[in-house]
N, CA, C and O atoms as a GROMACS GRO file, in nm:
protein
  444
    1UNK      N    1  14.583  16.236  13.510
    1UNK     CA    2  14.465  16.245  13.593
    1UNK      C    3  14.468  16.132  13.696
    1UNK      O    4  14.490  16.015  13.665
    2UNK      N    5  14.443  16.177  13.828
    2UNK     CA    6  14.439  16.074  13.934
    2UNK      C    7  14.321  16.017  13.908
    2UNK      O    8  14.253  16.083  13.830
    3UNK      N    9  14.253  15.883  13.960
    3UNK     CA   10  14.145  15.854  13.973
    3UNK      C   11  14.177  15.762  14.126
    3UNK      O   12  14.272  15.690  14.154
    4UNK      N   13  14.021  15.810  14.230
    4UNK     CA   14  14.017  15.818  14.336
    4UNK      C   15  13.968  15.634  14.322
    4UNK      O   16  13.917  15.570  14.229
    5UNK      N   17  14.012  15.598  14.457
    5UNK     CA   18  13.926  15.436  14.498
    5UNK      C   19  13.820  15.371  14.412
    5UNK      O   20  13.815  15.275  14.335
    6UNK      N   21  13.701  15.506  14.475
    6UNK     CA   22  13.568  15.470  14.474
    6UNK      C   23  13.548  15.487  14.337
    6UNK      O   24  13.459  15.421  14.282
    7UNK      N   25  13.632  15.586  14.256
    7UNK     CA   26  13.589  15.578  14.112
    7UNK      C   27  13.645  15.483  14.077
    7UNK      O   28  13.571  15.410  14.011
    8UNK      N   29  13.771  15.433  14.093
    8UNK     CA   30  13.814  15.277  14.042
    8UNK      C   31  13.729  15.197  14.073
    8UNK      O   32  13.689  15.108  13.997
    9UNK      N   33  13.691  15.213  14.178
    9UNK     CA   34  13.534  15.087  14.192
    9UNK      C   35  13.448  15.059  14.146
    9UNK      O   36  13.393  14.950  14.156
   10UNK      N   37  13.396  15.203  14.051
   10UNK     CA   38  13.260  15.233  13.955
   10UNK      C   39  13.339  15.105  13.822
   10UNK      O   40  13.295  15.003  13.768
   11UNK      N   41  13.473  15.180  13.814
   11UNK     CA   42  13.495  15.141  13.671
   11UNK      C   43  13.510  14.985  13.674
   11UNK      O   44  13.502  14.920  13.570
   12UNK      N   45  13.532  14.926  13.794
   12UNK     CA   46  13.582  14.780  13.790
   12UNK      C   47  13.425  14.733  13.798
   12UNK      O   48  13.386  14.658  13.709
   13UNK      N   49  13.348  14.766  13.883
   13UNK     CA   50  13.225  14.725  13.893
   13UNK      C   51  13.160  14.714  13.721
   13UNK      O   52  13.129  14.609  13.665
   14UNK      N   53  13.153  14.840  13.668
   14UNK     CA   54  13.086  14.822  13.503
   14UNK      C   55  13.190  14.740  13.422
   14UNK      O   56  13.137  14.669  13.338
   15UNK      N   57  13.325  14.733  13.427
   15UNK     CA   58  13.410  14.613  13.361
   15UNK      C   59  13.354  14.478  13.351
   15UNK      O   60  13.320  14.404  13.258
   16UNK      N   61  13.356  14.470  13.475
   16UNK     CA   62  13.293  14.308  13.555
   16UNK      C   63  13.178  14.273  13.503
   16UNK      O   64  13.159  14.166  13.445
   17UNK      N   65  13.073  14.384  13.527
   17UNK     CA   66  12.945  14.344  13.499
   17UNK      C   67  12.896  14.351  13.359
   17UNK      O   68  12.781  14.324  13.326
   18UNK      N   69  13.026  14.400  13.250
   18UNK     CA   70  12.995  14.365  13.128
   18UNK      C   71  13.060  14.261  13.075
   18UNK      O   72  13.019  14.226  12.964
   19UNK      N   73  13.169  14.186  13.132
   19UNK     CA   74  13.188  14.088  13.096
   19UNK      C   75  13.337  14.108  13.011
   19UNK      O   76  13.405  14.016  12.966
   20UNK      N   77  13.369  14.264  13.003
   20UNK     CA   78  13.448  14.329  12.967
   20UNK      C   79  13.601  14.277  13.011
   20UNK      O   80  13.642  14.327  13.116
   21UNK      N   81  13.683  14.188  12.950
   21UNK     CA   82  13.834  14.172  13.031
   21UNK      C   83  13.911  14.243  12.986
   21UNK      O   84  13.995  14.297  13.058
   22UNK      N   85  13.905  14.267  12.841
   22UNK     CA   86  13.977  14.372  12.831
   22UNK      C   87  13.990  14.530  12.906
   22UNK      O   88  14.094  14.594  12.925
   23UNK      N   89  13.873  14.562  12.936
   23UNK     CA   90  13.860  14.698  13.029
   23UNK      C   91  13.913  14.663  13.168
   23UNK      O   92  13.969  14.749  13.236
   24UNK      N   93  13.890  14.495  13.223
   24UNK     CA   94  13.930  14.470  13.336
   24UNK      C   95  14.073  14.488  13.342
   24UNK      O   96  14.133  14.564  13.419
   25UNK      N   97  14.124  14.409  13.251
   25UNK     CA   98  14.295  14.437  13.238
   25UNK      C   99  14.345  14.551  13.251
   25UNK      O  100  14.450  14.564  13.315
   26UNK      N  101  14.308  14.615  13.216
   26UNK     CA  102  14.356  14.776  13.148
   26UNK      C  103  14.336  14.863  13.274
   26UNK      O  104  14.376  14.979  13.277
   27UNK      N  105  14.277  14.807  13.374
   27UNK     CA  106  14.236  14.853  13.562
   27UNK      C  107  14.344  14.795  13.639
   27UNK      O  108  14.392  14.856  13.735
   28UNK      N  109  14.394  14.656  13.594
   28UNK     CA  110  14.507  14.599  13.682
   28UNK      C  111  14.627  14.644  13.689
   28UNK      O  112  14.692  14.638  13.585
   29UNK      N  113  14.685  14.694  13.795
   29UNK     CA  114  14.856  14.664  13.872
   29UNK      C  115  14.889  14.545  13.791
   29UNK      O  116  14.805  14.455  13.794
   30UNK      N  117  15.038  14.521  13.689
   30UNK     CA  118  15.086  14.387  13.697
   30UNK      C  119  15.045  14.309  13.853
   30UNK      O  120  14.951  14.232  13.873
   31UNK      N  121  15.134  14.350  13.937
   31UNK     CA  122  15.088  14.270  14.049
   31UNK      C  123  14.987  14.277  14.132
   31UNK      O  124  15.023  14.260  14.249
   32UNK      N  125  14.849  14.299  14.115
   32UNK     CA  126  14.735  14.297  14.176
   32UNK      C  127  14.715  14.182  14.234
   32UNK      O  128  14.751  14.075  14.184
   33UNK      N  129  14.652  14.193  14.348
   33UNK     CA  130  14.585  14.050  14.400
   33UNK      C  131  14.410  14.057  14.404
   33UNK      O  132  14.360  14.150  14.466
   34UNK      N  133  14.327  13.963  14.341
   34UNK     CA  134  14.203  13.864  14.379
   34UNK      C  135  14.217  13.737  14.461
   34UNK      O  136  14.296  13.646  14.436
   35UNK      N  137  14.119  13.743  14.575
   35UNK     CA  138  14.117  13.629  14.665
   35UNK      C  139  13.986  13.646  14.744
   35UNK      O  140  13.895  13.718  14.704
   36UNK      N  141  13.981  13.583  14.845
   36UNK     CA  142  13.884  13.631  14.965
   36UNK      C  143  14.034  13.688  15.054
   36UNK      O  144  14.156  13.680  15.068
   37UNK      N  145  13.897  13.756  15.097
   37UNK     CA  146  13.909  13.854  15.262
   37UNK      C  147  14.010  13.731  15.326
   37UNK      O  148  14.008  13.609  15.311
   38UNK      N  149  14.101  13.824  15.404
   38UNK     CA  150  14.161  13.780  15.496
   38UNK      C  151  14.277  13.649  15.476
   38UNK      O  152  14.354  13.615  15.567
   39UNK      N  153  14.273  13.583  15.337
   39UNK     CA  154  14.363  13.487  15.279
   39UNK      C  155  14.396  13.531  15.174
   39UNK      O  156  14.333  13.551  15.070
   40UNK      N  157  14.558  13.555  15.217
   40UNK     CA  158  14.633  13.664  15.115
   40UNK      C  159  14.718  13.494  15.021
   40UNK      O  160  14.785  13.490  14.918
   41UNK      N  161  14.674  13.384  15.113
   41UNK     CA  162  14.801  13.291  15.024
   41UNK      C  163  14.647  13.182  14.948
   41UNK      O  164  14.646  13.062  14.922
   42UNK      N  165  14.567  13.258  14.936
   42UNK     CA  166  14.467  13.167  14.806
   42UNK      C  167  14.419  13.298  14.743
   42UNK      O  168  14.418  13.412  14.789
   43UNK      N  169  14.374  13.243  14.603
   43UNK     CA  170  14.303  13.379  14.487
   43UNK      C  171  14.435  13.387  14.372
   43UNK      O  172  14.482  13.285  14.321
   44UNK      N  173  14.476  13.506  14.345
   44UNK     CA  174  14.555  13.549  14.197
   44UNK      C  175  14.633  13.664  14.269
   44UNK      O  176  14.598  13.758  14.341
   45UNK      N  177  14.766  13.615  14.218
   45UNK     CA  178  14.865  13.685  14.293
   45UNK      C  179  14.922  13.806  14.189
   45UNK      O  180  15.010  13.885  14.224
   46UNK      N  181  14.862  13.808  14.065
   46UNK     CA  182  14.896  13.912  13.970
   46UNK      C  183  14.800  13.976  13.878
   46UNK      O  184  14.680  13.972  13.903
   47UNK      N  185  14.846  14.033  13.774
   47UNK     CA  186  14.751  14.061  13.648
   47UNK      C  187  14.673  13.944  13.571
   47UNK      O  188  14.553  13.942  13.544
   48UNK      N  189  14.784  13.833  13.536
   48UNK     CA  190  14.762  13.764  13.448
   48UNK      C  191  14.716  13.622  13.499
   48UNK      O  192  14.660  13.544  13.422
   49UNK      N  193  14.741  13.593  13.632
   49UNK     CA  194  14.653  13.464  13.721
   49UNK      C  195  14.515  13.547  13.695
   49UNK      O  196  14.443  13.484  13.618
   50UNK      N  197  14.459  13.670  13.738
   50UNK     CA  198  14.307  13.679  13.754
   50UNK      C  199  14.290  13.704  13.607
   50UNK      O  200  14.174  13.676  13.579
   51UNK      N  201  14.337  13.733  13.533
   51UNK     CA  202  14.238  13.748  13.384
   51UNK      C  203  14.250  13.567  13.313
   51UNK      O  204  14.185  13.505  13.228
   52UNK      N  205  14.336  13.544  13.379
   52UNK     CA  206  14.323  13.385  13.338
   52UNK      C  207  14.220  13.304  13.426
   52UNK      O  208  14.173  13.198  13.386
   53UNK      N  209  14.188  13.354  13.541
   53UNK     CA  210  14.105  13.267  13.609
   53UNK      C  211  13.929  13.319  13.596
   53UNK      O  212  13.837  13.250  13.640
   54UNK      N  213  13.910  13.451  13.526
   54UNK     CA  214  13.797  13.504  13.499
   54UNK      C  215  13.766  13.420  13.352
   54UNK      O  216  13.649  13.397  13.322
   55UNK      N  217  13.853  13.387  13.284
   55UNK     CA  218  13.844  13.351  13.103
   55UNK      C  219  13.802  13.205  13.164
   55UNK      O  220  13.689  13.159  13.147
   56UNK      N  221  13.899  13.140  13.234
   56UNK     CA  222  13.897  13.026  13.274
   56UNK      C  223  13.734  12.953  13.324
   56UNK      O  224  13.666  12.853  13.298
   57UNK      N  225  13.727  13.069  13.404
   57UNK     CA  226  13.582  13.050  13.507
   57UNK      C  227  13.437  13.080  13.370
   57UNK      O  228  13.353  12.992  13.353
   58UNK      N  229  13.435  13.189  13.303
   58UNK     CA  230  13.351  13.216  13.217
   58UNK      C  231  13.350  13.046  13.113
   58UNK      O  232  13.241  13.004  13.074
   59UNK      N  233  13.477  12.971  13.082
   59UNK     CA  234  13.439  12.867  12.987
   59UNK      C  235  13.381  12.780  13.003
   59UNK      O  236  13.318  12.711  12.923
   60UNK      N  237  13.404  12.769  13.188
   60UNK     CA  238  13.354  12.657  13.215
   60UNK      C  239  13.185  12.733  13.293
   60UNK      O  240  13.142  12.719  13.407
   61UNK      N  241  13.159  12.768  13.242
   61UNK     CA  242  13.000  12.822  13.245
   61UNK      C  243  12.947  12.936  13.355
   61UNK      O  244  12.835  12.987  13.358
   62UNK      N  245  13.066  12.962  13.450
   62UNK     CA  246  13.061  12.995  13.569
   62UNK      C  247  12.974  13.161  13.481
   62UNK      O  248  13.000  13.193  13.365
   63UNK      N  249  12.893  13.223  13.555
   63UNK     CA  250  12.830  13.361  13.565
   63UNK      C  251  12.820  13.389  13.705
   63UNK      O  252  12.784  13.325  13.804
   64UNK      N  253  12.883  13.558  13.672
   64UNK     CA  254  12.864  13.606  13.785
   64UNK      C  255  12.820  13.778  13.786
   64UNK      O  256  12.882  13.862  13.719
   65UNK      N  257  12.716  13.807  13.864
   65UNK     CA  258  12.681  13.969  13.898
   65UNK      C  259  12.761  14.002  13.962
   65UNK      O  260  12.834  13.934  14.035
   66UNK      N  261  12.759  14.129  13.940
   66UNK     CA  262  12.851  14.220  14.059
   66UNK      C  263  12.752  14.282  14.109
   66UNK      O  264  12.669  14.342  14.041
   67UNK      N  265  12.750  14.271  14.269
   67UNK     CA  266  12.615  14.300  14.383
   67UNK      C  267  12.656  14.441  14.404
   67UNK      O  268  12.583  14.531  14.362
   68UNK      N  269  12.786  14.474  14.475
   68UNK     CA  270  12.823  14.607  14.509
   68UNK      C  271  12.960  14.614  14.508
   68UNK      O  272  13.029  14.526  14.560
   69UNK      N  273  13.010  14.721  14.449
   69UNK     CA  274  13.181  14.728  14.514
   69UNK      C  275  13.186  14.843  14.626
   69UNK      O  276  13.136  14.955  14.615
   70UNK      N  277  13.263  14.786  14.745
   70UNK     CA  278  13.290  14.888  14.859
   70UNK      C  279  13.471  14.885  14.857
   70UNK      O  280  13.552  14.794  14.872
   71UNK      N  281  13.485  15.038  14.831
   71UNK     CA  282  13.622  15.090  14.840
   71UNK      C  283  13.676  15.088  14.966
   71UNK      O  284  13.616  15.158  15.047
   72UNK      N  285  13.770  15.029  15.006
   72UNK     CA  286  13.869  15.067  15.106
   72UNK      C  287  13.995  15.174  15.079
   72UNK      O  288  14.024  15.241  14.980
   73UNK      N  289  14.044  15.162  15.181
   73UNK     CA  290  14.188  15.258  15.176
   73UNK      C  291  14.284  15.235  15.047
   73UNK      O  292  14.339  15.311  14.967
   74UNK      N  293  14.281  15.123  15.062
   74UNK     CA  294  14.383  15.062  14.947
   74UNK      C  295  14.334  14.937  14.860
   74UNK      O  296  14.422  14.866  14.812
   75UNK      N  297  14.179  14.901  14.832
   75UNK     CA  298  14.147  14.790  14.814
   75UNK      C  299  14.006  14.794  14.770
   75UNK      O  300  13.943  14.898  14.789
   76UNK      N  301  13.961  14.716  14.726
   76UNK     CA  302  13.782  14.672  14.654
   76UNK      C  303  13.773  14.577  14.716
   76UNK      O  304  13.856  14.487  14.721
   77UNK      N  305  13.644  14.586  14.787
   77UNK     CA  306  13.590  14.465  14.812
   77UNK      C  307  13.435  14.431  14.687
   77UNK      O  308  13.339  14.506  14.669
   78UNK      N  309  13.459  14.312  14.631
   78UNK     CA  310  13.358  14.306  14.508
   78UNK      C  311  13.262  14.188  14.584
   78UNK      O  312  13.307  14.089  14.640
   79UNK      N  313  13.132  14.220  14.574
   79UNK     CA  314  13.075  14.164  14.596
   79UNK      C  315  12.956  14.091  14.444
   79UNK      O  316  12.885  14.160  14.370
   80UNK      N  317  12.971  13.963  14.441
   80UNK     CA  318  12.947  13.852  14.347
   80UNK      C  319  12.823  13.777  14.371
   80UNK      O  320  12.818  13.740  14.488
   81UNK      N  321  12.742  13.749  14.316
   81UNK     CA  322  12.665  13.656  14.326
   81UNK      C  323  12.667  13.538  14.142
   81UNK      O  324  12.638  13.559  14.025
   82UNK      N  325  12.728  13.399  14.237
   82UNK     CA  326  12.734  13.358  14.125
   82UNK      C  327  12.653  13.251  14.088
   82UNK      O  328  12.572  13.196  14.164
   83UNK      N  329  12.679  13.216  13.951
   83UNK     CA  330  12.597  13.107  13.930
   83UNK      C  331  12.671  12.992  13.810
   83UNK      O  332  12.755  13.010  13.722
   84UNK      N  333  12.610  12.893  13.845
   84UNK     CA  334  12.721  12.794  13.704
   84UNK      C  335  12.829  12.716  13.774
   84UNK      O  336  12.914  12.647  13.718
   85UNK      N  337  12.810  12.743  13.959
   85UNK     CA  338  12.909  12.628  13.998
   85UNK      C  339  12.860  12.542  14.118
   85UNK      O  340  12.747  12.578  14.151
   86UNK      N  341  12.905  12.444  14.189
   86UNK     CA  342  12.847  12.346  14.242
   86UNK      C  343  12.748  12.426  14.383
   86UNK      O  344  12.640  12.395  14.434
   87UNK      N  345  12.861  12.557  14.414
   87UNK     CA  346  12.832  12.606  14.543
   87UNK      C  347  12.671  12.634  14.497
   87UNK      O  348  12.564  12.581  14.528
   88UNK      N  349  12.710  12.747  14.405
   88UNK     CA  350  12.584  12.816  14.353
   88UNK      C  351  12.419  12.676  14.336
   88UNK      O  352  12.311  12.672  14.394
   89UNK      N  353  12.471  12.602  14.247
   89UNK     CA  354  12.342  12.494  14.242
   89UNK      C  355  12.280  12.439  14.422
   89UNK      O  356  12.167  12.418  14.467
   90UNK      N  357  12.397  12.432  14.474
   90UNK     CA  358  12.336  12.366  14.606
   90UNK      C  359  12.255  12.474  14.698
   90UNK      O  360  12.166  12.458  14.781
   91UNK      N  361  12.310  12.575  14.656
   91UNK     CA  362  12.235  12.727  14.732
   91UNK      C  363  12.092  12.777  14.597
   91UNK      O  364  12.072  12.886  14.543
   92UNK      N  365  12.049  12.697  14.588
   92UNK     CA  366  11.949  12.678  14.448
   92UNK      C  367  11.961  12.811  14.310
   92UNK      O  368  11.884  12.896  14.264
   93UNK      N  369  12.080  12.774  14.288
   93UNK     CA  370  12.117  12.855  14.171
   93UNK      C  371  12.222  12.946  14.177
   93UNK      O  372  12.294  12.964  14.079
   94UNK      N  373  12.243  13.029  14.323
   94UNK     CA  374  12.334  13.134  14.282
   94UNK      C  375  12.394  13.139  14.405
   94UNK      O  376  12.317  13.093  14.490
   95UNK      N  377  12.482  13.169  14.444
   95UNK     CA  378  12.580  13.183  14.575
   95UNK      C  379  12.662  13.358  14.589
   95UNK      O  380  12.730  13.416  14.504
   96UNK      N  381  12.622  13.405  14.729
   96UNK     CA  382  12.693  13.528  14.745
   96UNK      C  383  12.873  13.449  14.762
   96UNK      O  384  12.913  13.352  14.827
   97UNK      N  385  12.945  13.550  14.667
   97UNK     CA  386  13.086  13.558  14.690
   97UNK      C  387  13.106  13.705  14.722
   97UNK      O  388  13.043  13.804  14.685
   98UNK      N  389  13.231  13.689  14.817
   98UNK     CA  390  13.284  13.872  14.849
   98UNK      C  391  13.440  13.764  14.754
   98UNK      O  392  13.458  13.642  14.753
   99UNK      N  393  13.530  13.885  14.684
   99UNK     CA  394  13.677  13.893  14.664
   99UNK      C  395  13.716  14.040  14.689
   99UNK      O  396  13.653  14.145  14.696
  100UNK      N  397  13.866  14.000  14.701
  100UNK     CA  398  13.927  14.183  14.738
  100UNK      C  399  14.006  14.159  14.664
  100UNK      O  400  14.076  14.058  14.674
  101UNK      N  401  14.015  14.252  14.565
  101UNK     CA  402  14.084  14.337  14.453
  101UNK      C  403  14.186  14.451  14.540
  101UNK      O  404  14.142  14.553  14.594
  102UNK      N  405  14.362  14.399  14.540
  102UNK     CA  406  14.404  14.497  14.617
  102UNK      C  407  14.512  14.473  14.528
  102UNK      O  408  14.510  14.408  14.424
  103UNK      N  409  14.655  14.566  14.608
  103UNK     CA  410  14.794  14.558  14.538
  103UNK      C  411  14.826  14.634  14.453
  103UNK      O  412  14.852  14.576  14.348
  104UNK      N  413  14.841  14.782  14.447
  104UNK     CA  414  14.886  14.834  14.306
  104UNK      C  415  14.771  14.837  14.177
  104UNK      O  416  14.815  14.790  14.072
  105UNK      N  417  14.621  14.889  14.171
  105UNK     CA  418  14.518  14.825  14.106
  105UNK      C  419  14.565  15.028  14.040
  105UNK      O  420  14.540  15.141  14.083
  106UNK      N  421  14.665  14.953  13.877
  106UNK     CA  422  14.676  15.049  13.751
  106UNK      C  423  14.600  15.179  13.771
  106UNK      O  424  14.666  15.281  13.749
  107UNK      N  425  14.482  15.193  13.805
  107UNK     CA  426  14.387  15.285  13.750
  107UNK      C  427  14.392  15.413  13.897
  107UNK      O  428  14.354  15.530  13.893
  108UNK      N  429  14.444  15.346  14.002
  108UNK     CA  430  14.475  15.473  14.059
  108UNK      C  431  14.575  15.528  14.070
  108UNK      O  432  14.577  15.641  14.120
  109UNK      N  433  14.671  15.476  14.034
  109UNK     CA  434  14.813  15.546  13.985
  109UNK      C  435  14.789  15.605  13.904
  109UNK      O  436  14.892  15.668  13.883
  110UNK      N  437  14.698  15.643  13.815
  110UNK     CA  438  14.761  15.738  13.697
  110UNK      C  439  14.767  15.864  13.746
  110UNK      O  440  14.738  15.903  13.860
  111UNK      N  441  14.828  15.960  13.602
  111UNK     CA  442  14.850  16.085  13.679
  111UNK      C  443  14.833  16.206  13.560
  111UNK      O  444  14.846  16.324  13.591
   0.00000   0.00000   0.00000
C-alpha cells in the first residue's frame, strides 16, 4: 500500500503529538533529514541523529505541540510550539518552531 504525503503527515503529526518514538521511527527513511527550512547543513542528517535528538530534547525537559503539518512535494513542514527551553521562557513560555522532515521519509515508499 502506497501512502500519499499528506497522509504521512497525519501519521507523523499523531506520532509527535503522542510522544510516540517508536511510531516516529517506524515513519523514518534511514536517511531522513530534520532541520529548519532552508539549512540543509544544521538539524539530523538521518534516522538515528533525530530519534536521538527528540529522546535527547524530551530529557532535558524540552515539550513540544505539533501546531500543523503542511505536506510538500517531497517533504513536511512541522510546525512546533515549544516549551522547556531558553527560547521558549524568554518568549514567556513557549516559542513557534517550523522543522522540515524530508529525504526518503519510510512511510511513503511502501507498497
Amino acid at each position: 500500500m502506497t501512502v500519499s504525503i499528506g497522509e504521512l503527515g497525519d501519521l507523523v503529526k499523531s506520532a509527535l503529538s503522542a510522544g510516540d518514538l517508536e511510531a516516529y521511527e517506524n515513519l523514518l527513511n534511514p536517511n531522513a533529514h530534520w532541520g529548519p527550512a532552508g539549512q540543509p547543513e544544521w538539524g539530523c542528517h538521518n534516522r538515528n541523529e533525530i530519534l536521538a535528538w527528540h529522546k535527547a530534547a524530551r530529557d532535558d525537559g524540552m515539550q513540544a505541540v505539533v501546531a500543523e503539518v503542511v505536506a510538500g512535494a517531497d517533504s513536511l513542514l512541522v510546525g512546533l510550539s515549544v516549551s522547556g527551553t531558553p527560547a521558549a521562557l524568554e518568549a514567556g513560555g513557549a516559542a513557534s518552531r517550523w522543522q522540515v522532515l524530508t529525504a526518503g521519509m519510510a512511510g511513503s515508499q511502501t507498497s
